[in-house]
N, C-alpha and C positions, 0 to 999 in steps of 0.2 A: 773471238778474233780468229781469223785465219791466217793459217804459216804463210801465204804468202805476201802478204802486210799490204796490201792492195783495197783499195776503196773501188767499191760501185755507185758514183753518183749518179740517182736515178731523176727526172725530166719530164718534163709532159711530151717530149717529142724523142727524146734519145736514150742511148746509154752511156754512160761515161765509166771506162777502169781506172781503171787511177790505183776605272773606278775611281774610281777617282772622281774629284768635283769638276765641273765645265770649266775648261780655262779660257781665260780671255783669248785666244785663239785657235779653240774649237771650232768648228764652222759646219755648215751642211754641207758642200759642195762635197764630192766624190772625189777620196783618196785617190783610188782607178775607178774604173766602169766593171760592171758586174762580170762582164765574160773576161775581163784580164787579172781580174780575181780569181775565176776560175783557172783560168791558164797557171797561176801563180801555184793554186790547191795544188793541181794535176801536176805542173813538175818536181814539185816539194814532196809531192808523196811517190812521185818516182826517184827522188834520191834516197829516201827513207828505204824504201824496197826495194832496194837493188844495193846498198851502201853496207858495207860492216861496221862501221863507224861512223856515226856521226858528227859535220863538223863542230867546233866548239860555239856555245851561246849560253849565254850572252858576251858581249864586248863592250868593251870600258866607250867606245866612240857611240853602239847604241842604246845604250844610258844614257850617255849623255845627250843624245840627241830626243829619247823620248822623256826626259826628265821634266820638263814643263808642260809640254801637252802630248797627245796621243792619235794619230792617225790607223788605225787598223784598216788593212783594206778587205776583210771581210769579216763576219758573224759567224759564232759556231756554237750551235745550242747540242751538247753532246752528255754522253751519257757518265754519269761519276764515277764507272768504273775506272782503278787501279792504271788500268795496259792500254787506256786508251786517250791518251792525253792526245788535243788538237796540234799544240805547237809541236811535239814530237813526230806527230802522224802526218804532219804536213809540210816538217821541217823548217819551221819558221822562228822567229827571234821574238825577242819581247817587244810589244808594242806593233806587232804585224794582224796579231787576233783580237778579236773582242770577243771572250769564252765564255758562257752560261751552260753550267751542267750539273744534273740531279740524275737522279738514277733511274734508268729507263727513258734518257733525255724527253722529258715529259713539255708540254707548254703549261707552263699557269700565269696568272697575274703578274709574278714578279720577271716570270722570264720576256714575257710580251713588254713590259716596263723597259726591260735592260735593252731588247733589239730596239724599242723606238729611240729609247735615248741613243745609240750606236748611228743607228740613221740621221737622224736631227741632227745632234752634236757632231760626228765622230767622222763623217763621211763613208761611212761604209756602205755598200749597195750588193753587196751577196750575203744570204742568207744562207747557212747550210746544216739541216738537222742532222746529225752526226751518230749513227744506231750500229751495230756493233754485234758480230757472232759471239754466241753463247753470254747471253746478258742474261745473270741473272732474276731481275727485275720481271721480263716478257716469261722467264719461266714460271717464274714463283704464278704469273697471271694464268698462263697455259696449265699451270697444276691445278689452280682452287679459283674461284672468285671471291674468297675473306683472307683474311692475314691479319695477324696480329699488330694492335697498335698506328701507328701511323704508316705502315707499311701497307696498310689495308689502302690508303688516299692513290697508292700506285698502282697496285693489281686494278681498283675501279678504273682508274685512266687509263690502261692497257685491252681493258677487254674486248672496247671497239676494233681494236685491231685483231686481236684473237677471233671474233665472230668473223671479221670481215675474212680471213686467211681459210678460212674453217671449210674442207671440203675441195682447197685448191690440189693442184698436184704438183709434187714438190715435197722440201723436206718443211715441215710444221713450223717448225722453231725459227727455221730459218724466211721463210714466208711470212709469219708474224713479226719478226724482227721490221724487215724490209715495209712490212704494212705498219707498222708501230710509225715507223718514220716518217712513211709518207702523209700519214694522218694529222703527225703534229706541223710539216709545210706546208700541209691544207688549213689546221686550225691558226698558222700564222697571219698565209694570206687573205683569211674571211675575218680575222680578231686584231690585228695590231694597227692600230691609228700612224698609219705614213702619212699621208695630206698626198699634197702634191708631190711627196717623192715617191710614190708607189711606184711611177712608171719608169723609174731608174731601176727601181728593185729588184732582185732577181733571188728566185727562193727553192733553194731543190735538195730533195733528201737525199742521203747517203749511207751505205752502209759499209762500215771495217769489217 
């Protein structure tokens, strides 16, 4: 993480600073639309970064409002580290994210599993891989290509981005990070079964 608590969401054309069971009123259709999702990200994370305080959340009225079903109006497959929680980094309430996060915010089956459901059921239409300064995960990868235990299943998933960073100019860690993320929006967009709602979708990496 950086002191300045700022996100880089990265684009194929820009730059950007910055569970429950199906209820019977679930539905497909879009919360908001993917760029007012963004809009939503971008100023939540500029009250985060600029704020000493945060305001308070949750509230007795948004319980009760998300207490039967749930509308998130974006996706955030982010990384498990401690400092880097979505709802905090984007200033957002419960019931505003739909979160999926392992360490080294990797894709695998079950995370492809939880964005389709979020899209089908849940209305959500931004996607956003959520990768993060000094992770240690993309390190542990950058050190060694083995690790012990199950820890080994993450440094393999990391390394494509390590080769891909390898040789750029720039700082390493920080290059691999940014490449870790964009790898897993790419493996969203070519792996997760939308149907017809792909072309609502909107899918872009980011880095804390």
């Amino acid at each position: 993480m950086n002191t300045i608590s700022k996100l880089t969401l990265i684009t194929s054309i820009s730059l950007f600073s910055l569970a429950a069971l199906v209820c019977a009123n679930d539905h497909p259709a879009a919360s908001v639309g993917a760029n007012e999702a963004l809009a939503k990200l971008q100023e939540g994370n500029t009250r985060f970064a600029t704020s000493t305080v945060s305001a308070g959340k949750p509230n007795a009225a948004k319980r009760t409002e998300t207490a039967q079903a749930q509308h998130p109006f974006a996706i955030i497959l982010g990384c498990a580290d401690s400092r880097t929680s979505p709802e905090i980094v984007f200033d957002q309430n419960i019931g505003d994210l739909f979160v999926s996060r392992t360490a080294g915010n990797l894709v695998d089956d079950h995370a492809l599993g939880s964005i389709e459901y979020a899209v089908a059921h849940l209305g959500a239409r931004l996607i956003v891989v959520l990768g993060h300064q000094r992770c240690g995960a993309v390190e542990a990868a950058m050190a060694s290509d083995t690790a012990p235990g199950h820890v080994q299943s993450l440094v393999r998933d990391i390394q494509p981005a390590v080769k891909a960073a390898k040789g750029k100019q720039g700082d390493a860690t920080d290059l691999t990070i940014a490449e870790n993320a964009r790898l897993m929006a790419a493996k969203i967009r070519s792996q997760a079964s939308l149907g017809e709602l792909a072309k609502e979708v909107r899918i872009i990496s980011a880095v804390y």
